[in-house]
C-alpha positions in Angstrom: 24.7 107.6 143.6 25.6 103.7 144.4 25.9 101.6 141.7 23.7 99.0 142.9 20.1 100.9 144.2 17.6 99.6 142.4 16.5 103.0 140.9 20.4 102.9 138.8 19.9 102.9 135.5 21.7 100.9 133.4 21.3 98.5 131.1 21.8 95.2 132.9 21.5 94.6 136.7 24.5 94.9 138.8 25.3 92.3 141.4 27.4 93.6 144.3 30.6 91.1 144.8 33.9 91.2 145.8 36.3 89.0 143.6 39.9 88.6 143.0 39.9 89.9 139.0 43.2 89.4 136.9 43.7 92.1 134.1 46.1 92.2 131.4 46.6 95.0 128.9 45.9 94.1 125.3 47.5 97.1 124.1 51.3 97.6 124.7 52.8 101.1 126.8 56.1 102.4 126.3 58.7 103.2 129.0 59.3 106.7 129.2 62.5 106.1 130.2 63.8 103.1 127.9 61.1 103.7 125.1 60.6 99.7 125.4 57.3 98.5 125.2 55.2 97.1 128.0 52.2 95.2 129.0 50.3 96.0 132.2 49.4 92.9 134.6 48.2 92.5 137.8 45.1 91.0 140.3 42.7 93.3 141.6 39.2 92.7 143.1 35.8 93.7 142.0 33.3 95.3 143.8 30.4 94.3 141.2 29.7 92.5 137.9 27.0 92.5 135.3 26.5 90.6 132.1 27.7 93.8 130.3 30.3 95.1 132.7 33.0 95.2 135.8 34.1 98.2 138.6 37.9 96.4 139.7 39.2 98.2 142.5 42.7 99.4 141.9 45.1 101.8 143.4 46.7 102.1 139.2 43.8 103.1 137.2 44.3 102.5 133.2 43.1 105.3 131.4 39.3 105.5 129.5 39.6 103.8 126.5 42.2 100.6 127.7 41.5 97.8 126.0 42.3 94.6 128.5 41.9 90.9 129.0 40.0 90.2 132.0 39.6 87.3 133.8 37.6 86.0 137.0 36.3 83.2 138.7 32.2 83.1 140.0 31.5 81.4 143.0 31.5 78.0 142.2 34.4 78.0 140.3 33.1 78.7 136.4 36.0 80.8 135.2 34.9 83.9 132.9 37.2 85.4 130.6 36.2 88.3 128.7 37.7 91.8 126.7 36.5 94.7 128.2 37.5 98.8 127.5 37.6 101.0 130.4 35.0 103.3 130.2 35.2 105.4 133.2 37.9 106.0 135.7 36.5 106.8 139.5 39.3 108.6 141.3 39.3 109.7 145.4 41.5 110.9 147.8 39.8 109.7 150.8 40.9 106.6 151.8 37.2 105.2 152.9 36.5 105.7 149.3 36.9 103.4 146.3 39.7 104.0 143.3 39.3 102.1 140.2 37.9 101.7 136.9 34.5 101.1 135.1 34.7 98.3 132.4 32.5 97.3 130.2 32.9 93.4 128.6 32.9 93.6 124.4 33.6 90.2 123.9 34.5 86.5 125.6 33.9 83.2 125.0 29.9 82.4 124.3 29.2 79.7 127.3 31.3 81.7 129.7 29.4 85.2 129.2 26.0 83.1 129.3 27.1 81.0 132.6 28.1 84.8 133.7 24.8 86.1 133.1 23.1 83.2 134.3 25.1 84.0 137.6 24.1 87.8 137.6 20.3 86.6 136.6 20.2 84.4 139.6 22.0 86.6 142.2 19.7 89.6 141.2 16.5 87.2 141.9 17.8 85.8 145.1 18.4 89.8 146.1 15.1 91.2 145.1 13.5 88.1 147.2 15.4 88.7 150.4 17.1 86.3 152.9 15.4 82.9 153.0 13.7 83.9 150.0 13.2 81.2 147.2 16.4 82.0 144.8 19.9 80.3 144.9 23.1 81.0 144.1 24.2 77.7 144.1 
């Protein structure tokens, strides 16, 4: 199923968009090999958003449950930055197919989930109208 037909059930819509995503772990690892601990870092891209969730492309998926700081700027450069847990992991060994992990946002800074919203709100209105149609994403 894709994750953005308009038949897709979740709870919020899902705007299609490739953005360069930074993730952090919240939660530390530990080296196997020198039983120090470690955080996890890196930038990734999205390949959709919602008010209540992420998909980030990566080649590393964390494991269900991962509790991380993520950050991302919208076009038009209102920086979001937001917790999220990774809820699902999609894994694939064809190389046309996507790697990464589902994450859904618990919690952020008020105005920044609301301007994040207001983006998804607006880009799922300008979608349903068409091209040339009366929504903006500007």
């Amino acid at each position: 199923m894709s994750q953005d037909r308009e038949d897709d059930p979740r709870r919020e819509p899902r705007v299609p968009l490739s953005l360069p995503v930074r993730i952090a772990t919240i939660d530390p690892e530990t080296d196997p090999r020198t039983g120090r601990a470690f955080f996890r870092s890196c930038s990734e891209f999205c390949s959709n958003v919602s008010r209540n969730g992420i998909f980030i492309r990566t080649s590393e998926p964390l494991e269900p449950g991962r509790r991380l700081l993520v950050e991302l700027k919208l076009p038009g450069g209102r920086g979001v930055e937001a917790v999220g847990r990774v809820a699902w992991v999609k894994r694939s060994l064809a190389p046309e197919k996507e790697t990464g992990v589902g994450v859904e946002l618990v919690g952020g800074v008020p105005d920044q989930l609301a301007s994040l919203q207001a983006f998804v709100s607006r880009s799922a209105r300008q979608r349903r109208s068409g091209p040339g149609g009366p929504a903006s994403l500007g």
